[in-house]
N, C-alpha and C positions, 0 to 999 in steps of 0.2 A: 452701043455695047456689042462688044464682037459675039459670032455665034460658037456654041462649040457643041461639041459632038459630048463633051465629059457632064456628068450630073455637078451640080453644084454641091459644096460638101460642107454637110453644117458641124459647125462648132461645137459641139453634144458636152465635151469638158467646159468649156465656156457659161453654159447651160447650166451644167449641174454645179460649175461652182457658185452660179449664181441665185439658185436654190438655194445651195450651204448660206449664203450670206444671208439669205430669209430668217432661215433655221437657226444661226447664229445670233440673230433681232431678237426673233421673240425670245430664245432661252434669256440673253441677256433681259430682258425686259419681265420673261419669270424670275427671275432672281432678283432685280429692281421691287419688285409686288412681296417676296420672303424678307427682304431685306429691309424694307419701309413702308410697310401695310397701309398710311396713311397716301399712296401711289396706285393704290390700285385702280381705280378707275379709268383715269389717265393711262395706265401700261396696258390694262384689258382693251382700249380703244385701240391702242397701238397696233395690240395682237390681233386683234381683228381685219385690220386695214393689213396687216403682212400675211394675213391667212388668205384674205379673199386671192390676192398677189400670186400667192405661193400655187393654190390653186389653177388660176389662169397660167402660171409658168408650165405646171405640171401636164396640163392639157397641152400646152406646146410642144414640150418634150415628146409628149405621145404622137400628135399629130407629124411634126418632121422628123420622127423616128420611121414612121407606116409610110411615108414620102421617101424617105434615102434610100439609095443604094450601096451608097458607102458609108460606115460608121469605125469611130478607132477603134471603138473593142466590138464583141458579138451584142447586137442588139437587144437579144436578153439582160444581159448585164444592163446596161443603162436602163432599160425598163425597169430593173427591179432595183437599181440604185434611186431612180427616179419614184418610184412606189414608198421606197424605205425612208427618202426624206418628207415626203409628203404625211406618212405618216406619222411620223414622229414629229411635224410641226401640228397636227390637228390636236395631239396626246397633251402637248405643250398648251394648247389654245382650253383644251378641256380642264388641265387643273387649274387656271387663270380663273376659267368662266366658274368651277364650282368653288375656290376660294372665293371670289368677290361675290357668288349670290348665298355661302354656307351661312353669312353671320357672324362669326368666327371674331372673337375682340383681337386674338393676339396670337402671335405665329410662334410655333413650338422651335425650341433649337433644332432638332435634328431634322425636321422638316426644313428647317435654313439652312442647314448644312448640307443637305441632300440636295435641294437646288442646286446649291453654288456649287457641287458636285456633277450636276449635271449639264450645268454651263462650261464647264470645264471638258464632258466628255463632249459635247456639242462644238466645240472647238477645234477640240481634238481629229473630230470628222473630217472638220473643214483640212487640216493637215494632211489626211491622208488623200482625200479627195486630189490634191494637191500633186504630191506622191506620185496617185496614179497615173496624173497626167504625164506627167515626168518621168515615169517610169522608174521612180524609186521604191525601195524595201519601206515599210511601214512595222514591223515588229514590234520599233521601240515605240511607237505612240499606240500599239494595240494592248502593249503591257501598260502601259497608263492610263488608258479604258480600263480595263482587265481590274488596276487597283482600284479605280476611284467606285466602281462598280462595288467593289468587295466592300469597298469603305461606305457604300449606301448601303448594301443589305444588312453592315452591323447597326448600322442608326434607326434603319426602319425595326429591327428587333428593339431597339433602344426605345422607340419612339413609342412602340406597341405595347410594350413594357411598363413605360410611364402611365398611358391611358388605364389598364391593369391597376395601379396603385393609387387615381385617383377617388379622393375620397368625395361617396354621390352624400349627399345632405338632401338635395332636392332636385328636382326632374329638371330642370336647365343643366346640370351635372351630368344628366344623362344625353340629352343633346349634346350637348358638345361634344361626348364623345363618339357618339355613332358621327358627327361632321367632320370630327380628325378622321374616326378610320376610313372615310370616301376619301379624304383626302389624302390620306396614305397609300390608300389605293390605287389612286390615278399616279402618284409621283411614283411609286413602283412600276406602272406600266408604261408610261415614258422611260426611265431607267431600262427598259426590259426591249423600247422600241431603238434607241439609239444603241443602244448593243447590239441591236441585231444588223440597226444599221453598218456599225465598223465591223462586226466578221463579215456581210456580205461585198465591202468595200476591202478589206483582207482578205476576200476568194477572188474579187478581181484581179487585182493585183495580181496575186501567186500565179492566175490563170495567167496571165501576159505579160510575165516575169522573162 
């Protein structure tokens, strides 16, 4: 190998889209588990095996970021695009693990609809991600975050709603509903972690517009 005076230049888009495609497993693989409750064990194993993954990616990103000298965008930025999907796959790994140990016989509609809603913004990421490598405008896939978000905060009031009218007879009644609302809980703050992911993936961008 020839020698050179230039630092070697890591691929950091490569990286993180290869992150996104973690992020994009397990959501698919939460909405598999909303979708067909009698999957969850099987998806939960899944999610585990792309979390430990996602994990050792995440520590790479960090370690040949603190190694480079050259990066395509400011190294902040990858850090915290790098931070933003990480944590938004562990939020994903958490409703996974409190659906399958809550007990929970049967999955509420708008709890599946909010999934599948979140799968959809989780994809959506991957696009922009995409985007930025390229150096293209993301607007219209940040207004389709923007809705499908809107369209989880009416279901989670829908959903919180329903629990409100169910009628307790006896204290299993009451369980149940203290184990939706954890579970409404966690699907709210994944909702709350990939949004946060696509504006700071839309400040990118704008920043190197």
């Amino acid at each position: 190998m020839a020698f050179t005076l230039f630092p070697r230049q890591i691929r950091f888009f490569e990286l993180l889209i290869r992150q996104n495609q973690i992020l994009k497993d397990v959501a698919a693989d939460l909405e598999r588990i909303f979708q067909d409750f009698t999957s969850v064990d099987e998806a939960c194993k899944r999610i585990n095996v792309k979390e430990v993954e996602a994990d050792e990616l995440c520590r790479e990103i960090a370690r040949q970021l603190s190694l480079s000298f050259i990066t395509p965008i400011d190294r902040e930025d990858i850090y915290r695009l790098n931070l933003a999907q990480e944590d938004s796959i562990n939020f994903i790994k958490s409703i996974a693990a409190r659906t399958r140990v809550s007990g929970i016989s049967h999955i509420r509609f708008p709890a599946k609809k909010m999934i599948s809603d979140v799968n959809a913004m989780v994809i959506h990421t991957g696009e922009m991600i995409s985007a930025l490598s390229a150096k293209q405008e993301v607007g219209r896939i940040v207004r389709e975050i923007k809705n499908l978000k809107g369209e989880c905060e009416m279901l989670l009031s829908t959903g919180l709603s329903e629990l409100q009218d169910v009628e307790v007879t006896q204290f299993k009644d009451v369980v149940d509903i203290i184990k939706w609302i954890q579970v409404y809980d966690r699907i709210e703050q994944v909702i709350e972690r990939v949004d946060d992911l696509s504006d700071a993936i839309e400040e990118v961008v704008l920043k190197n517009a």
